[in-house]
ROSE-4610 file (N, C-alpha, C; in Angstrom, 1 decimal, always signed):
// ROSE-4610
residu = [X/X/X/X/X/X/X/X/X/X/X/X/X/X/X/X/X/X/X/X/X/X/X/X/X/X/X/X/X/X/X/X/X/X/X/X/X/X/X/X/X/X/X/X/X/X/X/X/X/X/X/X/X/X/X/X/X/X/X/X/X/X/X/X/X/X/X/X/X/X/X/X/X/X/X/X/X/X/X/X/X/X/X/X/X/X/X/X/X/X/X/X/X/X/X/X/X/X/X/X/X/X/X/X/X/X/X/X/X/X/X/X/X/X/X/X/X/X/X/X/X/X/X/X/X/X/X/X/X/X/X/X/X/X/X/X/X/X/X/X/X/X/X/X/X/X/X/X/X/X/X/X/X/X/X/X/X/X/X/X/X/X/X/X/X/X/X/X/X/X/X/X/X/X/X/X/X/X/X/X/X/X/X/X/X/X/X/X/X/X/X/X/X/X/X/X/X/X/X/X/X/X/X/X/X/X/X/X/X/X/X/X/X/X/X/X/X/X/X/X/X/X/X/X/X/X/X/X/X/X/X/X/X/X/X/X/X/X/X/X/X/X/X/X/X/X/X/X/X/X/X/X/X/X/X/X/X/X/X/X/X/X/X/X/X/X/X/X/X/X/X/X/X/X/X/X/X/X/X/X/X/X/X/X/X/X/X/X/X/X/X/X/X/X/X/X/X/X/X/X/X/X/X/X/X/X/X/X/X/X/X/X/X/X/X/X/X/X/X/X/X/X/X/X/X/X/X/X/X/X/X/X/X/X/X/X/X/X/X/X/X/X/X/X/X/X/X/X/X/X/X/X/X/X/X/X/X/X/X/X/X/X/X/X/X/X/X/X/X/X/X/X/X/X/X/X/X/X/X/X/X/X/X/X/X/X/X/X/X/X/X/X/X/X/X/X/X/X/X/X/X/X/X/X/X/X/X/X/X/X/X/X/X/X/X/X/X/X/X/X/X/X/X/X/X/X/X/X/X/X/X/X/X/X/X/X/X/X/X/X/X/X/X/X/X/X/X/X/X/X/X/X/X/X/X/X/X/X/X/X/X/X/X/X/X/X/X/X/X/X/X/X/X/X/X/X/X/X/X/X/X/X/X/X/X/X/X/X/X/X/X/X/X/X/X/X/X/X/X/X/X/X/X/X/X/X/X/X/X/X/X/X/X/X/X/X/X/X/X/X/X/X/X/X/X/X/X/X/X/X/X/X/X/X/X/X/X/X/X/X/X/X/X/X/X/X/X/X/X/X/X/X/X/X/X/X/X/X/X/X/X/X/X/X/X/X/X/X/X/X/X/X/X/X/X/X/X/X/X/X/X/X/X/X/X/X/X/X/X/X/X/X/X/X/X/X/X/X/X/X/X/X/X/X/X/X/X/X/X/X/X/X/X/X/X/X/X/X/X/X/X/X/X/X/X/X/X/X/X/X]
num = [1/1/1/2/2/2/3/3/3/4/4/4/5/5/5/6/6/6/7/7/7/8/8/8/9/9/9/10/10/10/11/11/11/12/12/12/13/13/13/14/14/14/15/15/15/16/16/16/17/17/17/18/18/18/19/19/19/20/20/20/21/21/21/22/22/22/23/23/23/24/24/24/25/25/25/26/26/26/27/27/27/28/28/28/29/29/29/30/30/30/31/31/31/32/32/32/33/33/33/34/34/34/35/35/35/36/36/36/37/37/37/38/38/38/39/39/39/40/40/40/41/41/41/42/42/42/43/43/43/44/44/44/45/45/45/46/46/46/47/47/47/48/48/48/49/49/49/50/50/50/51/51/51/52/52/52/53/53/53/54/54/54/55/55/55/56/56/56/57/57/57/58/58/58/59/59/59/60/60/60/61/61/61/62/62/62/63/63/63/64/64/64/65/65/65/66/66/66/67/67/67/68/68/68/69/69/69/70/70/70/71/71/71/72/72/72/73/73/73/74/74/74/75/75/75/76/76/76/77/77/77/78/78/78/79/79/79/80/80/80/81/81/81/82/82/82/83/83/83/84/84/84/85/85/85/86/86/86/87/87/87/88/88/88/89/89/89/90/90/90/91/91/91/92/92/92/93/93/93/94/94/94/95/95/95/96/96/96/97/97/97/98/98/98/99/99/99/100/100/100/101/101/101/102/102/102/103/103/103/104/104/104/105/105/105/106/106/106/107/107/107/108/108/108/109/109/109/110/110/110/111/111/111/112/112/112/113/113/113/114/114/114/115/115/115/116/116/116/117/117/117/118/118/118/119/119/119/120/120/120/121/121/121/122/122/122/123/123/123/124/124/124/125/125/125/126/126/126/127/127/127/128/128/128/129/129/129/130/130/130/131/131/131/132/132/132/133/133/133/134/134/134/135/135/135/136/136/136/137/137/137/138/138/138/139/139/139/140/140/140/141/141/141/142/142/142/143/143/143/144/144/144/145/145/145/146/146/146/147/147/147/148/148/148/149/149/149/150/150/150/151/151/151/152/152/152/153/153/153/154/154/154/155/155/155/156/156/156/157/157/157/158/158/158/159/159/159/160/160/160/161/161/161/162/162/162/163/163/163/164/164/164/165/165/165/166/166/166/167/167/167/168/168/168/169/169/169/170/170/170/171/171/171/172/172/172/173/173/173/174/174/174/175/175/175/176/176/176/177/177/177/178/178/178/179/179/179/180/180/180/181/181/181/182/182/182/183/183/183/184/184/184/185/185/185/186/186/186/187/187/187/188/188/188/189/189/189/190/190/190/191/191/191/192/192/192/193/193/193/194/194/194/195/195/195/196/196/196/197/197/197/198/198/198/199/199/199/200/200/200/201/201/201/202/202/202/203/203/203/204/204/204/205/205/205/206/206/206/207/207/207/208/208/208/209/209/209/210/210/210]
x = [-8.2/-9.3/-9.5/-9.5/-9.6/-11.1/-11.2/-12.2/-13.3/-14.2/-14.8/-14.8/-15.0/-15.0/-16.3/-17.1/-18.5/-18.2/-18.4/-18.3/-19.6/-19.3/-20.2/-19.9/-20.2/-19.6/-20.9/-19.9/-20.6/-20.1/-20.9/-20.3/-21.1/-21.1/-22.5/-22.0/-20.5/-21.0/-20.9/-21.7/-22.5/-21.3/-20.4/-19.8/-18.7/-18.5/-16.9/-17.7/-18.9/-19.7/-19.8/-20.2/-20.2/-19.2/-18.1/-16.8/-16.6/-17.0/-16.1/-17.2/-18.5/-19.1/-19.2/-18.7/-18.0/-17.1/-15.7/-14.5/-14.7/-15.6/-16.1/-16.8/-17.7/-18.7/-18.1/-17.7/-16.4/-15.1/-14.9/-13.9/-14.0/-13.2/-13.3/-13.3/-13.9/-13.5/-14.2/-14.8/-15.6/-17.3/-18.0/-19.2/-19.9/-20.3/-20.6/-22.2/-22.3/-23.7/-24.4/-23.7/-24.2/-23.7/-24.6/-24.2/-24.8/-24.4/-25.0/-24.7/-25.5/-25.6/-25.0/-26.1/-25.8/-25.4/-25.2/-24.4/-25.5/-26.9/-28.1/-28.6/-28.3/-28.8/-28.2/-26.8/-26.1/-26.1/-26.9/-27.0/-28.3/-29.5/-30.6/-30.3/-29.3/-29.6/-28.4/-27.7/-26.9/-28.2/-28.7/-30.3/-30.8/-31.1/-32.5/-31.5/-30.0/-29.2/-28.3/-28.2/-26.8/-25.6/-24.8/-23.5/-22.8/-21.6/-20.0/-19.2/-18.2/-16.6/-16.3/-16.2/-15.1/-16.4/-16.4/-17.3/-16.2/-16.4/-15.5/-16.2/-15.4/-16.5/-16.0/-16.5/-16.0/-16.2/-15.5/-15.7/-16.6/-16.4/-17.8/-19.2/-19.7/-21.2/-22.6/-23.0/-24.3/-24.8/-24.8/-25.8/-24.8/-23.8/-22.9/-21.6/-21.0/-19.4/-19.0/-17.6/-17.4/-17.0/-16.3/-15.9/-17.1/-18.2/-19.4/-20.2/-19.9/-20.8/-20.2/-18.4/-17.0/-18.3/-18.1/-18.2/-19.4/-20.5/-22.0/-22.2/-21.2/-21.3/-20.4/-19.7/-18.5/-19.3/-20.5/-21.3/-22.3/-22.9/-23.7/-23.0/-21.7/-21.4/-19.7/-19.2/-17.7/-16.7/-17.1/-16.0/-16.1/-16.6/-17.0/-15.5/-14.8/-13.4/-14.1/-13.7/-13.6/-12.7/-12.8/-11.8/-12.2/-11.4/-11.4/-11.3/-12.0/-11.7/-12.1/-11.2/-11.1/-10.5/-11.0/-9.5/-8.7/-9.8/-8.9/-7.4/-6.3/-5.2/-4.7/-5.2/-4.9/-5.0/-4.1/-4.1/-5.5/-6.4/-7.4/-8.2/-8.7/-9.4/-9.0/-7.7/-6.8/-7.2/-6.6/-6.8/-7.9/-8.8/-10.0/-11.1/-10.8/-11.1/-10.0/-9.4/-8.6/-9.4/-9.4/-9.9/-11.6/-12.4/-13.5/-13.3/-12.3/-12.1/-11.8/-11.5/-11.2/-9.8/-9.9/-8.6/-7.4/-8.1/-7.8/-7.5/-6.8/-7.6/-6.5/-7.7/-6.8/-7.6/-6.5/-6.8/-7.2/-8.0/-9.1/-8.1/-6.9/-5.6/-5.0/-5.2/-4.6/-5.2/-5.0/-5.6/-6.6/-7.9/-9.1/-8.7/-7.7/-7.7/-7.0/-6.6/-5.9/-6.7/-8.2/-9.0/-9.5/-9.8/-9.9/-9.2/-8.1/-6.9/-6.6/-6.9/-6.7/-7.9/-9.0/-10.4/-10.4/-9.7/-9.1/-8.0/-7.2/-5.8/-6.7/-7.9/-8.6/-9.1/-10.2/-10.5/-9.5/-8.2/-7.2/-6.3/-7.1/-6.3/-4.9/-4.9/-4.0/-4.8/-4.0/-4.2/-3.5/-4.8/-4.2/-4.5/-3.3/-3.4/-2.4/-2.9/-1.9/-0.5/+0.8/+1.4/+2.3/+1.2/+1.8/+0.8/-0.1/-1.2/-0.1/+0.5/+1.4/+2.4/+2.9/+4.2/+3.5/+2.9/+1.9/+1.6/+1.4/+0.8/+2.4/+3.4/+4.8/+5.1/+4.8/+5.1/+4.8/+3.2/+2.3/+2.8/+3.3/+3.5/+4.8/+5.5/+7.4/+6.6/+5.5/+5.7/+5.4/+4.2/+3.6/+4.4/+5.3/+6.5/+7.0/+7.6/+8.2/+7.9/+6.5/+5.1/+4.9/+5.3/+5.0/+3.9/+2.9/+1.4/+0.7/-0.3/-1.4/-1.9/-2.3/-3.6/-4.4/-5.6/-6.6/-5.9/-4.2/-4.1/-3.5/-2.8/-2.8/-4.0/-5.3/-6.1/-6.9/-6.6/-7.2/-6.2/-5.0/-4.0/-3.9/-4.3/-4.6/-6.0/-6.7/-8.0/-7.5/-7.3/-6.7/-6.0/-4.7/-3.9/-4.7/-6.1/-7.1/-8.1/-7.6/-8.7/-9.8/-9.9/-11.4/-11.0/-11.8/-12.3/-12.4/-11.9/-12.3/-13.5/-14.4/-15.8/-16.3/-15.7/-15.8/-15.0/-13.4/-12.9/-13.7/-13.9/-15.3/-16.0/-16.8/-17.9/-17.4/-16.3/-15.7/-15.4/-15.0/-14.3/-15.3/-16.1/-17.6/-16.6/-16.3/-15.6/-15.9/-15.9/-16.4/-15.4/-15.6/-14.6/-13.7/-14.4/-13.2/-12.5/-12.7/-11.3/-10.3/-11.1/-10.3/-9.4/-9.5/-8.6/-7.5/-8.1/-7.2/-5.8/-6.6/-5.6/-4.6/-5.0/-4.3/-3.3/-3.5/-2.4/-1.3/-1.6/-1.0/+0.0/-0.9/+0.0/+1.3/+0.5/+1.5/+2.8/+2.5/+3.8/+4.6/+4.1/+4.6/+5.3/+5.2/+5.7/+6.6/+6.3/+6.8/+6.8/+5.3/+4.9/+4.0/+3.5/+2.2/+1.3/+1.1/+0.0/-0.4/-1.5/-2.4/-1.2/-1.3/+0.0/+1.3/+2.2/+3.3/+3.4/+2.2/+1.7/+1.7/+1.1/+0.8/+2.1/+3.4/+4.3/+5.0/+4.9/+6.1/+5.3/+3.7/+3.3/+4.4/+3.7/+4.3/+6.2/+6.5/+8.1/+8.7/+7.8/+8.4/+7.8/+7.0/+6.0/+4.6/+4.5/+3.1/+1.9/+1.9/+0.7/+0.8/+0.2/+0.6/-0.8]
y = [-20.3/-19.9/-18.4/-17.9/-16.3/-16.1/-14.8/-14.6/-13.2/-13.4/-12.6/-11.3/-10.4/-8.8/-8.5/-8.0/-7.4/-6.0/-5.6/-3.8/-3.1/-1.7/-0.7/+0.5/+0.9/+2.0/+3.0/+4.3/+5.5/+6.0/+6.6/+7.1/+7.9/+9.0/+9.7/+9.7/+10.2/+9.9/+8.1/+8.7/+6.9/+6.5/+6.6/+6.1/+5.6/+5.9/+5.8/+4.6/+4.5/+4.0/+2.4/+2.8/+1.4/+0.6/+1.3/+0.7/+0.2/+0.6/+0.2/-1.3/-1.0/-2.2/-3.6/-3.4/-4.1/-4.6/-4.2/-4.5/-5.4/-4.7/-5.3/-6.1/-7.1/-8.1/-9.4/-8.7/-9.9/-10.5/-9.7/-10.1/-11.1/-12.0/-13.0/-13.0/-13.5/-12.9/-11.8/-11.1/-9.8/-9.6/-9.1/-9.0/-8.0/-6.9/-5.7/-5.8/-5.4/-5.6/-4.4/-3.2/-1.8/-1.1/-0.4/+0.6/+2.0/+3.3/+4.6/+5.2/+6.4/+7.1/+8.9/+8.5/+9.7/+9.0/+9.8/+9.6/+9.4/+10.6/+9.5/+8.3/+7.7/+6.4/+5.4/+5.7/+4.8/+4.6/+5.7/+6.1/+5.2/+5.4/+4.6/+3.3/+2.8/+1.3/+0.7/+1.2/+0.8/+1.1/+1.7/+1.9/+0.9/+0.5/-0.9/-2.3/-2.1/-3.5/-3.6/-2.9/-3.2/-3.7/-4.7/-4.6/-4.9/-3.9/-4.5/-4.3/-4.8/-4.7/-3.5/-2.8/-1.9/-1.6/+0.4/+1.0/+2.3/+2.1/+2.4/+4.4/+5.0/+6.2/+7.7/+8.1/+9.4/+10.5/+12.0/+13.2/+13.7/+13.8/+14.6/+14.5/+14.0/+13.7/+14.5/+14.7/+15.9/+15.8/+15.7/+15.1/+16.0/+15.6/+15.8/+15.5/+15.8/+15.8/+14.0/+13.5/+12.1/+12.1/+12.8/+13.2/+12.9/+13.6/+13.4/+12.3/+11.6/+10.2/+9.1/+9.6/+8.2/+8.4/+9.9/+9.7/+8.9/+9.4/+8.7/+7.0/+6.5/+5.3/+4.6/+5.1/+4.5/+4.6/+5.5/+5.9/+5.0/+4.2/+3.4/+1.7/+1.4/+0.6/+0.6/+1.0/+1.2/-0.1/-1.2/-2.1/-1.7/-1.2/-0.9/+0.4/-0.4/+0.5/+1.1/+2.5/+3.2/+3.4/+3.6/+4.0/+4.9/+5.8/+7.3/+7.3/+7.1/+7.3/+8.4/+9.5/+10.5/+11.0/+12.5/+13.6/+14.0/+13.8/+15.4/+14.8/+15.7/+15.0/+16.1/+17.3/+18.4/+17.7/+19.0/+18.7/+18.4/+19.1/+19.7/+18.6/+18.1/+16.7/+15.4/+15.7/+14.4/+14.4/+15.2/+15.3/+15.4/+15.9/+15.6/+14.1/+13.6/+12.1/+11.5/+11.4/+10.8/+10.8/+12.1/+12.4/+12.0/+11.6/+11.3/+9.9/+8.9/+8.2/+6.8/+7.5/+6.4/+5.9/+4.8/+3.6/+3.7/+4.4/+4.3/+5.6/+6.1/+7.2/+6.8/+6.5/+6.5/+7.6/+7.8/+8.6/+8.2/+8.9/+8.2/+8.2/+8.9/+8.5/+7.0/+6.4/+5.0/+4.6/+3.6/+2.1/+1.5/+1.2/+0.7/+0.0/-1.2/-2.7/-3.1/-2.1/-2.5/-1.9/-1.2/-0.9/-2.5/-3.2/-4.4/-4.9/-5.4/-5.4/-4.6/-3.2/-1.7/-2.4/-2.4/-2.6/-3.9/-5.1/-6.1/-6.0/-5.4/-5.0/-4.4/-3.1/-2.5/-3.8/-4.6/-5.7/-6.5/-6.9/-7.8/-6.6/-5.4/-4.5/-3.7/-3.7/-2.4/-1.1/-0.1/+1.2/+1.7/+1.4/+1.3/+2.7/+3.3/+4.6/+4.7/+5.7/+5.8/+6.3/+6.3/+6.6/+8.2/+8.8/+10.4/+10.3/+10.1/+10.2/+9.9/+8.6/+7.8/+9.4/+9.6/+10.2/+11.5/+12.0/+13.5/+12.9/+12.1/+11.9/+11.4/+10.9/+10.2/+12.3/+12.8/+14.8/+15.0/+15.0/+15.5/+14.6/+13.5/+12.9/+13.6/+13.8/+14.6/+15.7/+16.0/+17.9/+17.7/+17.0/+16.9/+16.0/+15.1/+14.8/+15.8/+17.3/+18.1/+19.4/+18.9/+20.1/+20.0/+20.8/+21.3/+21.5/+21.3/+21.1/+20.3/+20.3/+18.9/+19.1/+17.7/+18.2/+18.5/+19.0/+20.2/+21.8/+21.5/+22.9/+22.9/+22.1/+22.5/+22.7/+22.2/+22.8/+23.8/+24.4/+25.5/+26.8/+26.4/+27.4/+27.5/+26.5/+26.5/+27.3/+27.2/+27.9/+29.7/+29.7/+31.1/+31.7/+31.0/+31.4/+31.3/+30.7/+31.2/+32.1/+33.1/+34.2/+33.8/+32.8/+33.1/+33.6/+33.5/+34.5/+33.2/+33.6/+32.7/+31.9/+32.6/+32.3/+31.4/+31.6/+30.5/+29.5/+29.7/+28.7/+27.3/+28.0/+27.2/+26.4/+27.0/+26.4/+25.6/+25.6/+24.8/+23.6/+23.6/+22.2/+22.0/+22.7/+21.9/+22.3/+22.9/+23.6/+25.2/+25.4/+27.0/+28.0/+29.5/+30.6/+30.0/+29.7/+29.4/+28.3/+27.5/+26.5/+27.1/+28.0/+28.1/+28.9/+29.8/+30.8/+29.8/+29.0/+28.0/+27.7/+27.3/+27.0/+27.7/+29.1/+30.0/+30.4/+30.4/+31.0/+29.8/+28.2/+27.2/+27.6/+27.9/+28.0/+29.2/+30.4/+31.5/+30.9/+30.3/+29.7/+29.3/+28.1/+26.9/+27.5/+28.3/+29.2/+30.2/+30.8/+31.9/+33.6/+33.4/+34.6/+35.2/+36.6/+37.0/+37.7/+37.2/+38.1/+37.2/+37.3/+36.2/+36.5/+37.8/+37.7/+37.0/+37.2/+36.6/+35.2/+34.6/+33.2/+32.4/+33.1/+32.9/+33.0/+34.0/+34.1/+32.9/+32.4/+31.5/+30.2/+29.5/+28.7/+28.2/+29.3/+29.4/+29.1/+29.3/+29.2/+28.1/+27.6/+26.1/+25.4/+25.6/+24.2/+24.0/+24.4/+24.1/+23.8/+25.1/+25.1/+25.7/+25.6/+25.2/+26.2]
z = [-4.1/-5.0/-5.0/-5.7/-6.2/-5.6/-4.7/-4.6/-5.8/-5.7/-6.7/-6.3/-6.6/-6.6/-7.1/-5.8/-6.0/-6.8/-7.5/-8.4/-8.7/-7.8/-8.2/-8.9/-9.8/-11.0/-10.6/-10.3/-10.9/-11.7/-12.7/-13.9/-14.8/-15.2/-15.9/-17.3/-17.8/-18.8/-19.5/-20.7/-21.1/-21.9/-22.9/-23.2/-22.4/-21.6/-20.5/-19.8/-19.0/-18.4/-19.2/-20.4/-21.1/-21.4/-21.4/-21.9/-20.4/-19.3/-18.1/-17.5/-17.9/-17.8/-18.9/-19.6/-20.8/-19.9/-19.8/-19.2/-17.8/-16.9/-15.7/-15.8/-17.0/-17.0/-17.2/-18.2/-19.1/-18.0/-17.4/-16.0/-15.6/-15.8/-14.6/-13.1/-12.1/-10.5/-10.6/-11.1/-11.2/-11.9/-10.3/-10.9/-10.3/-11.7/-11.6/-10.8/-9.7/-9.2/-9.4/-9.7/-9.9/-10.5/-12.0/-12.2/-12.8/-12.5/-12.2/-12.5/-13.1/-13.8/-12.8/-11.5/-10.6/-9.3/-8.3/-6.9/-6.2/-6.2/-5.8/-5.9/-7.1/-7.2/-6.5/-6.6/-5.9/-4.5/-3.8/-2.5/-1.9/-3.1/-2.8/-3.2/-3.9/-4.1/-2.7/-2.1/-0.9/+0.1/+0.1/+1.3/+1.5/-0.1/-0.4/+0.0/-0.2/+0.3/-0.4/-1.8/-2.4/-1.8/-1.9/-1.3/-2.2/-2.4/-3.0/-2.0/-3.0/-2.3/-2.6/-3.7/-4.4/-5.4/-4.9/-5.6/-6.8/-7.9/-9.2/-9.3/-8.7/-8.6/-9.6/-10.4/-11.3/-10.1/-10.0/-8.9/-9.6/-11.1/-11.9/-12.4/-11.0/-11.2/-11.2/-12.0/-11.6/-11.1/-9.9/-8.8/-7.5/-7.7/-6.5/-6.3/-5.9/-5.9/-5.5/-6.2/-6.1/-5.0/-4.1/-2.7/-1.7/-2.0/-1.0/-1.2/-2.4/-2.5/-1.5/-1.9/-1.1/+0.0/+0.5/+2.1/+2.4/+1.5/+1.7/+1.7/+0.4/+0.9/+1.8/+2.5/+3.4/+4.6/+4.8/+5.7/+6.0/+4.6/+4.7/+4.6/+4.4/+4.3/+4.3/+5.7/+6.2/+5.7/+5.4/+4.4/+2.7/+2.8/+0.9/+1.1/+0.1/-1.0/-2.0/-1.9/-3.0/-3.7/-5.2/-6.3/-7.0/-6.8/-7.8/-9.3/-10.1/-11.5/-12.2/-12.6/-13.2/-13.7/-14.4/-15.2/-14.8/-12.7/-12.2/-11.5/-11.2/-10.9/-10.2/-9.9/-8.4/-7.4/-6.7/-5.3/-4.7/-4.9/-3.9/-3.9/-5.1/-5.8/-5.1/-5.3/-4.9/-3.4/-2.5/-1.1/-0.7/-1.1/-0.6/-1.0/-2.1/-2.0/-1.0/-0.6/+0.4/+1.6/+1.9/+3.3/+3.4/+2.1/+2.4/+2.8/+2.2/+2.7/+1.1/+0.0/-0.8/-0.8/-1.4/-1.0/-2.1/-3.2/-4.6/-5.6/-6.3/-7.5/-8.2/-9.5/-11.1/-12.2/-13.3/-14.0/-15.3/-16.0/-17.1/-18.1/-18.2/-19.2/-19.0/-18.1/-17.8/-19.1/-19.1/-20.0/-19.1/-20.1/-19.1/-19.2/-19.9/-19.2/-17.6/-17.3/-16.4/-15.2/-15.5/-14.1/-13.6/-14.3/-13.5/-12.7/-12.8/-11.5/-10.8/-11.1/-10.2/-8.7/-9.1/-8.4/-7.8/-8.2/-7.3/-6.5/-7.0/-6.2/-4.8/-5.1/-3.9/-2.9/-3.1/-2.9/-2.2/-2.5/-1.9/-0.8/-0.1/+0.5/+0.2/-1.2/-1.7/-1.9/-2.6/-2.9/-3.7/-5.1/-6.0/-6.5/-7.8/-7.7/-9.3/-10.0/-11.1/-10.9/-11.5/-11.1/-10.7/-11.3/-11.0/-10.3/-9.6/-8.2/-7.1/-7.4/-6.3/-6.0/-7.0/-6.7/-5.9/-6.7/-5.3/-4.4/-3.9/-2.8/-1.5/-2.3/-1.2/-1.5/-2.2/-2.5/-1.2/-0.9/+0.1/+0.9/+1.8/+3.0/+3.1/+2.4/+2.8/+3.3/+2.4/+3.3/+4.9/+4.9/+6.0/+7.2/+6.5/+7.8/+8.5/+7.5/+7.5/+8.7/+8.5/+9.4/+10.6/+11.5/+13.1/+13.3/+12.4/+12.8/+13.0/+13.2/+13.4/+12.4/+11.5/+10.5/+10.6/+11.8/+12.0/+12.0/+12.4/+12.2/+10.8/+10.2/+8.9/+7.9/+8.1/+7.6/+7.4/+9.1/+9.2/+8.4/+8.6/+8.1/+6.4/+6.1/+4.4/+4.2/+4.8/+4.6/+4.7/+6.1/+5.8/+5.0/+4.2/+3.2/+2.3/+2.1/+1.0/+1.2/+2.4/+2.5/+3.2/+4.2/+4.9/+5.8/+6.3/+8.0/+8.8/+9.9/+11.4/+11.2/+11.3/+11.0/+9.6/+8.5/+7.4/+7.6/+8.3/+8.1/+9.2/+10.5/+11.3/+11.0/+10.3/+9.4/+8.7/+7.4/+6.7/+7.3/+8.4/+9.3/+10.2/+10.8/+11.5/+13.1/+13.2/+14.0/+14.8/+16.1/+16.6/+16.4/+16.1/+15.7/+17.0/+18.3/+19.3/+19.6/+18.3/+18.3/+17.3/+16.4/+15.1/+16.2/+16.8/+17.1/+18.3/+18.6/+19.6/+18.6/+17.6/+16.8/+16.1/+15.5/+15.4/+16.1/+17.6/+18.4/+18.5/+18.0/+18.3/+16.7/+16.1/+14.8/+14.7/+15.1/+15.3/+16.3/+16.9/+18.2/+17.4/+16.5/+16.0/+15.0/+14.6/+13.2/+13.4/+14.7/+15.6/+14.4/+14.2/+13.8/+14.6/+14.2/+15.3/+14.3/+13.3/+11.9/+10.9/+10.7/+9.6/+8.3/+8.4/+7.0/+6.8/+8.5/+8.6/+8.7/+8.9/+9.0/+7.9/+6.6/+5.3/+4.2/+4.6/+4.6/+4.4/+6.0/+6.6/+6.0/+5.8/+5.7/+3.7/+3.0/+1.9/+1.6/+2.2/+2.1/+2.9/+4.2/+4.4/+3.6/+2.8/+1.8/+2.1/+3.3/+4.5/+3.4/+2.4/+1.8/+0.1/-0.5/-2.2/-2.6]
């Protein structure tokens, strides 16, 4: 017996929103227990008790970023899958819903018929994803096979190749200037440079960072 798929949609704007609660009502196995307009609301109705399976979430919310919501409801409810539904299809977008912790990202060029089985596929423990998402993402796992770093030091080393300081990159990762520089010297080894420049250099030319 098919189990049903609890669905929570964030989504601000109203026409995309309506079309996707349209598609999600009418579903069989699928029942939309929430849907929102902003990332706050969605935040207070998981407070008051909401529960789904699989929360349907846009990054472009006026409220707050889709990335900080994943994190907020994965915070209040660690079995709740998230799904990325959006424009965006960068790196930075991409990787950083990952790392908040979604299971999923499709892109709003897909065909809405097929978000319903995307958001079950989440539910039955896949990860489901469009397919130029899939392919960046097996992109980004070759590099990172590739990498002599840890991923705290590859992200500190990306930060720098974007111009922070010790001190912002810190902050950025919730991290002390004296780990960043721990890691620095781990990186300079690993690289076998000795200058934020020659670092940025070598980070760029083995792939490290984009």
């Amino acid at each position: 017996m098919t189990k049903t798929t609890r669905v929570l949609l964030v989504e601000d704007d109203d026409d995309v929103r309506d079309s996707l609660e349209f598609l999600l009502t009418e579903a069989p196995d699928v029942d939309l227990v929430g849907s929102f307009r902003t990332g706050g609301d969605a935040v207070e109705a998981l407070e008051a008790g909401l529960r789904a399976h699989v929360a349907l979430v846009d990054l472009g919310l006026p409220d707050m970023r889709g990335q900080d919501l994943i994190r907020d409801l994965r915070g209040l409810d660690p079995a709740l899958d998230a799904v990325v539904l959006t424009i965006h299809e960068d790196r930075d977008n991409l990787m950083d819903a990952f790392r908040a912790g979604a299971t999923g990202y499709l892109l709003k060029d897909s065909a809405y018929e097929h978000v319903v089985a995307r958001v079950q596929e989440a539910h039955a423990g896949g990860a489901p994803m469009s397919p130029s998402i899939a392919r960046r993402v097996v992109a980004e796992l070759g590099t990172e096979s590739k990498s002599p770093l840890t991923p705290r030091e590859g992200e500190v080393l990306e930060l720098l190749t974007r111009g922070f300081s010790y001190r912002e990159a810190g902050r950025a990762l919730g991290i002390g200037v004296g780990t960043v520089q721990g890691h620095i010297k781990a990186i300079y080894r690993k690289l076998e440079v000795s200058s934020k420049a020659e670092a940025t250099a070598e980070a760029y030319r083995r792939g490290l960072v984009r």
